[in-house]
N, C-alpha and C positions, 0 to 999 in steps of 0.2 A: 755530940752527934745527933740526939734526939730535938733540938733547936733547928740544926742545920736542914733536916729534913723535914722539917714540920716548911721550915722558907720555901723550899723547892714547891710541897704541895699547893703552898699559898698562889706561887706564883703560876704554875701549870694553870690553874683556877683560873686565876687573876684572866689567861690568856684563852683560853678557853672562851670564858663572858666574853670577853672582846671580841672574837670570831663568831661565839654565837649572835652578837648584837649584830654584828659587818651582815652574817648571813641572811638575819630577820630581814632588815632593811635592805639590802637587796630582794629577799622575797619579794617584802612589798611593793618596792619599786618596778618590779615586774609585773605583778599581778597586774597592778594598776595600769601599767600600758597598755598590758594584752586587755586588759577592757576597756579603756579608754579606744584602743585600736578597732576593737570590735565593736564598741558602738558607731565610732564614725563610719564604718564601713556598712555597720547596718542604715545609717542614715542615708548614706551613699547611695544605694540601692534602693532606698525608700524614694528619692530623690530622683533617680533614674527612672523608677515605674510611673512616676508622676508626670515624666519629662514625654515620656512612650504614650500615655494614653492621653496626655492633651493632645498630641501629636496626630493618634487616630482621631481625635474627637474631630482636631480639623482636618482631616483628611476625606473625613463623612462629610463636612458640612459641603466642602467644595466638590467631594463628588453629588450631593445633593441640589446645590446650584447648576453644576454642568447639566443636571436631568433637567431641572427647570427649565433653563437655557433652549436644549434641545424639544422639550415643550411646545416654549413662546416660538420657536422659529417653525413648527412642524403647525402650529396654529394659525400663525401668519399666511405659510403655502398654501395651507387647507382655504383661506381667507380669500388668497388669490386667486385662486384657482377656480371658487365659486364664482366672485367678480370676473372672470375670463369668459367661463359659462353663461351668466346673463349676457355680456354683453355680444355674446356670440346667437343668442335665443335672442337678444332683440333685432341685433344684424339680420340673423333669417327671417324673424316676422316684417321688417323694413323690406327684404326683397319680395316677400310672397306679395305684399299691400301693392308692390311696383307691378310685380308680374298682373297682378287682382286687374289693378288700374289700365294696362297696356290692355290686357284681355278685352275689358270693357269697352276700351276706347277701340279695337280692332272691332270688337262687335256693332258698334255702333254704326264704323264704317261701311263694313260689310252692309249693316242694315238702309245706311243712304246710297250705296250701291247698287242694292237689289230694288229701293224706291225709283234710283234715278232710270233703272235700265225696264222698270216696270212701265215708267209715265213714256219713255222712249218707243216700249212697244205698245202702251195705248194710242200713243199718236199716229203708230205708223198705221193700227191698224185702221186709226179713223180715218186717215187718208187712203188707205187700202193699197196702195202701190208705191212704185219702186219712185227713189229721187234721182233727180237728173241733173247736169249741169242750170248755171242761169240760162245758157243762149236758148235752152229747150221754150222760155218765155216769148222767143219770137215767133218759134213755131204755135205756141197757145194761141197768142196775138194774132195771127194770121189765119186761123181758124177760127177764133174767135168776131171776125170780119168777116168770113166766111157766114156763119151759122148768123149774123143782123144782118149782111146782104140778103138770106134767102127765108128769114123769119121775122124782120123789120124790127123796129125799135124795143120790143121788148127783150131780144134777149142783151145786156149791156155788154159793155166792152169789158172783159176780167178774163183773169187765169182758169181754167174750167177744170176739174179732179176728171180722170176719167178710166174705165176700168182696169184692171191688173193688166199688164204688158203692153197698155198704150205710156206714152208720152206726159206727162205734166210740168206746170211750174212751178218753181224754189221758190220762195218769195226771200228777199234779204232780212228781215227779220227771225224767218224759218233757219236760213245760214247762221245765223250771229248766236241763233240757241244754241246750234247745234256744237259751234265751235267752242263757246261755252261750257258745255256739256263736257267736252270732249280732254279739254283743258282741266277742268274739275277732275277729271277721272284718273289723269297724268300724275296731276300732283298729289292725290289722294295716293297712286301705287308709289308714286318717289316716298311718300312720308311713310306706306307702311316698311317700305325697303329698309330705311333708316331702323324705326324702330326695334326690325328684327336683328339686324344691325348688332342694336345699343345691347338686347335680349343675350345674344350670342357672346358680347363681351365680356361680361362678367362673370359666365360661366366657365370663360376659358382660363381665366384667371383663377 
């Protein structure tokens, strides 16, 4: 009996180690994943934060470009805008120089105007009276025959001036001034007509 039961303890033993070995190595076999698991998962994550802030980094760079962007184009308008300005300040200084010049040139006018209708009333006054048609020369004539019938040769045959509210002669060189004159004066109001004209258009515009 003391044989037989010595077999039994050997073997309970025997099966025991064996379950405890099974067990160990299970242990370990665990252990070992749950850290192998755990590191890949902390690498996981390491890996993801990596993935997140390249991410921001270009997210900054491109919204850093759009401000540029926005920049170069807000410096461009500003650019323009200037460029519109000049050429709007030289447009005005181009009208004023036109207006300067029309001015000048109206003044001018005005000034051969007021010459031509000055020399008009020096003539008239040197002749001192009113003009008359040409036929009024036959009546000179006829008095002028008159006045060497009753005074002989000295006084000659000519148109005689004679005082306010008598009669005198035009002579045709006298006419051809005066239509001259007259013609000059015409064309002188057509031109300034035009110009005021030309004046009024581009303001209306």
């Amino acid at each position: 009996m003391g044989q037989s039961s010595l077999l039994l303890l050997l073997l309970l033993l025997l099966q025991q180690l064996k379950y405890s070995h099974v067990t160990a190595e299970s242990l370990y076999s665990c252990t070992s994943s749950s850290v192998h698991s755990s590191s890949s998962s902390k690498n996981q994550q390491h890996y993801k934060q990596q993935q997140q802030q390249q991410q921001r980094q270009q997210q900054r760079q491109q919204q850093q470009q759009l401000q540029q962007q926005q920049q170069q184009q807000q410096q461009q308008q500003q650019q323009q805008q200037q460029q519109q300005q000049q050429q709007q300040q030289q447009q005005q200084q181009q009208q004023q120089q036109q207006q300067q010049q029309q001015q000048q040139q109206q003044q001018q006018q005005q000034q051969q105007q007021q010459q031509q209708q000055q020399q008009q009333q020096q003539q008239q006054q040197a002749h001192g009276e009113e003009q008359r048609a040409p036929d009024v020369g036959l009546y000179a004539e006829s008095f002028g025959f008159s006045l060497q019938q009753s005074f002989g040769a000295a006084v000659q045959r000519r148109a005689f001036s004679f005082p306010r509210g008598t009669l005198r002669k035009v002579t045709p060189a006298q006419q051809q001034q005066q239509q001259q004159q007259q013609q000059q004066q015409q064309q002188q109001n057509k031109h300034q007509q035009q110009q005021q004209q030309q004046q009024q258009q581009p303001q209306a515009t």
